[in-house]
VMD Tcl script that draws the C-alpha trace (Angstrom):
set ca {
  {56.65 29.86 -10.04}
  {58.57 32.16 -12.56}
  {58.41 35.91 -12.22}
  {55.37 35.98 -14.71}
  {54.52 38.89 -17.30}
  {51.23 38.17 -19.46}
  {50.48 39.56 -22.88}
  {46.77 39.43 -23.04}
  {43.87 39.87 -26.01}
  {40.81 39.19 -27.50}
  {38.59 39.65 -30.20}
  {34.90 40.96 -29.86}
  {34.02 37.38 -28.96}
  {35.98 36.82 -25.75}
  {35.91 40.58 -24.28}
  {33.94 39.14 -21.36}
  {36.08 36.95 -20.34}
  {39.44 38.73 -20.59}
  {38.17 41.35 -18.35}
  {37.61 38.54 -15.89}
  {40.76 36.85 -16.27}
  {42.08 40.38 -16.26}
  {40.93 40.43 -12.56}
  {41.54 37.24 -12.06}
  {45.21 38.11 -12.49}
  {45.44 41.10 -10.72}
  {44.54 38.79 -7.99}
  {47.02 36.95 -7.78}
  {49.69 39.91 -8.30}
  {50.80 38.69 -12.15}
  {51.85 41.71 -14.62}
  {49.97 41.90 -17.54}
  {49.61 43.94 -20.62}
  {45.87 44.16 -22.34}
  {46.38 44.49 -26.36}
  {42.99 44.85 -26.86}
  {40.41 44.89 -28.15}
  {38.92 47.47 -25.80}
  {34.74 46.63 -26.62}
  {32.63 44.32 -27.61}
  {32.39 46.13 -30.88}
  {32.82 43.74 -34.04}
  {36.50 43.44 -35.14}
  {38.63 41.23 -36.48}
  {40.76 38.40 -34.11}
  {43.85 38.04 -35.88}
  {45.20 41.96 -35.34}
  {44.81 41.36 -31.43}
  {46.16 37.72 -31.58}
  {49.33 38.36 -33.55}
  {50.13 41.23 -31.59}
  {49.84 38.94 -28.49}
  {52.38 36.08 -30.15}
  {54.39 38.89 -31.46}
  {54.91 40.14 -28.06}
  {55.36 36.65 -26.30}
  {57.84 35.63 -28.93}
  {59.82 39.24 -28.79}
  {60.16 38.08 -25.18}
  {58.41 41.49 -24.10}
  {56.64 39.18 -22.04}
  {57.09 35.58 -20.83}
  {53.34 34.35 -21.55}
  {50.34 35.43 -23.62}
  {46.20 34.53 -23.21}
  {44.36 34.94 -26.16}
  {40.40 34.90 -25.83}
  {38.05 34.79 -28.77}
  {34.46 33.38 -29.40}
  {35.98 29.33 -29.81}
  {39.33 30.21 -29.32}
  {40.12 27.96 -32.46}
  {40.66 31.44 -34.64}
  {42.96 33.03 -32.53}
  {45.22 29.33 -31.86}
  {45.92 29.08 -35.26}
  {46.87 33.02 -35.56}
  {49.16 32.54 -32.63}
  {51.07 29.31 -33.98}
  {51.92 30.93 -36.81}
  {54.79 33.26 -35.32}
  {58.08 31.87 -35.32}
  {58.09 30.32 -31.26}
  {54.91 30.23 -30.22}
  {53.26 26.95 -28.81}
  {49.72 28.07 -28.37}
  {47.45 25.33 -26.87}
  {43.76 26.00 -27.42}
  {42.44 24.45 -24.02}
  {38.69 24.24 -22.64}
  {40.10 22.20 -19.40}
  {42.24 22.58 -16.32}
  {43.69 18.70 -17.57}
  {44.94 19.74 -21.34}
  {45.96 23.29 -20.36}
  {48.31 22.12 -17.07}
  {49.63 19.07 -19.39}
  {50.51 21.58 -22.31}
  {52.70 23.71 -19.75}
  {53.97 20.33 -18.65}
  {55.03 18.56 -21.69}
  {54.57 21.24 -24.76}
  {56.10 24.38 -22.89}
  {53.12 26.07 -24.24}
  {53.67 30.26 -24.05}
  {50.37 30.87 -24.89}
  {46.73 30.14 -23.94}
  {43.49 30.53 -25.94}
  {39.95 30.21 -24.71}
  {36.70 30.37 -25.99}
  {34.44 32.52 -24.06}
  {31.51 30.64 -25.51}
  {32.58 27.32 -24.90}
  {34.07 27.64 -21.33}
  {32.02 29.42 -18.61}
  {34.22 31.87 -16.52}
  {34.56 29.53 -12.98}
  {35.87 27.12 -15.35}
  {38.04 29.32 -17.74}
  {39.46 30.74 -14.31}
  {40.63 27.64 -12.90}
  {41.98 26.98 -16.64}
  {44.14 29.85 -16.36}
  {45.26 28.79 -12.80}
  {46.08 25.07 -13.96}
  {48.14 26.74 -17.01}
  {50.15 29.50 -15.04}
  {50.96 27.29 -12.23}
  {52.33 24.15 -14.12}
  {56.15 24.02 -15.00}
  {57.83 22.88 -17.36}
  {59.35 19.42 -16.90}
  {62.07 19.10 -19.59}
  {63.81 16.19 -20.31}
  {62.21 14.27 -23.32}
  {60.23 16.99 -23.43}
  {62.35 19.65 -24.58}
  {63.50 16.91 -27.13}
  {60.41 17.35 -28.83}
  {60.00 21.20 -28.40}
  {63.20 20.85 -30.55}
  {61.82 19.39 -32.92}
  {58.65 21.30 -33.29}
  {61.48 24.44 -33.51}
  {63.57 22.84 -35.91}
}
mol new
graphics top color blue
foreach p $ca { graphics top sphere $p radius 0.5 }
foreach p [lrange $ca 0 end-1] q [lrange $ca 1 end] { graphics top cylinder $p $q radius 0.2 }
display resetview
């Protein structure tokens, strides 16, 4: 697996889970950078999710996770900066397929549609997949065209 460095955020919504995730990753040794938000106060998701694709896409970091309340707000943020793929997965399936065949640099969750065993072994699926290239990156071309 690549040297990994992880941008990480949520909104209000999915501060439980990133602090899990948060452990989750110190865990397992991978860098990461929390962009906030720092409570479960009310705030708005797309300050913490752009800052997350703008910092994936800068290449400050290699990969992002973005958690919010569905993770649907925060996906469509995300894929709106110039080179992000952000796949908005809820199973270990979609989210190792997306690194797989979409090269996806980003992950969203929803905290209150996955539980945390299961967003956990989400995150594991997504950081451990490669890559595979080939047609693939054909139609990663595409998508940056």
């Amino acid at each position: 697996m690549e040297n990994l460095s992880i941008a990480i955020g949520c909104d209000h919504g999915g501060f439980e889970l990133k602090q899990k995730v948060m452990e989750h990753l110190k865990s397992r040794n991978i860098e990461f950078k929390d962009f906030g938000t720092f409570s479960k106060d009310s705030c708005d998701y797309p300050i913490y999710a752009r800052a997350v694709a703008e910092a994936v896409a800068d290449g400050c970091y290699k990969r992002g996770i973005i958690i919010c309340g569905t993770g649907i707000g925060v996906s469509i943020v995300a894929n709106k900066v110039k080179g992000i793929r952000a796949s908005l997965c809820s199973d270990t399936f979609s989210a190792r397929l997306t690194r797989m065949h979409n090269d996806s640099n980003i992950l969203c969750m929803g905290e209150r549609v996955v539980g945390a065993g299961l967003a956990l072994d989400i995150v594991d699926a997504w950081l451990d997949a490669e890559f595979e290239g080939g047609r693939h990156q054909r139609r990663i071309d595409m998508i940056e065209g």
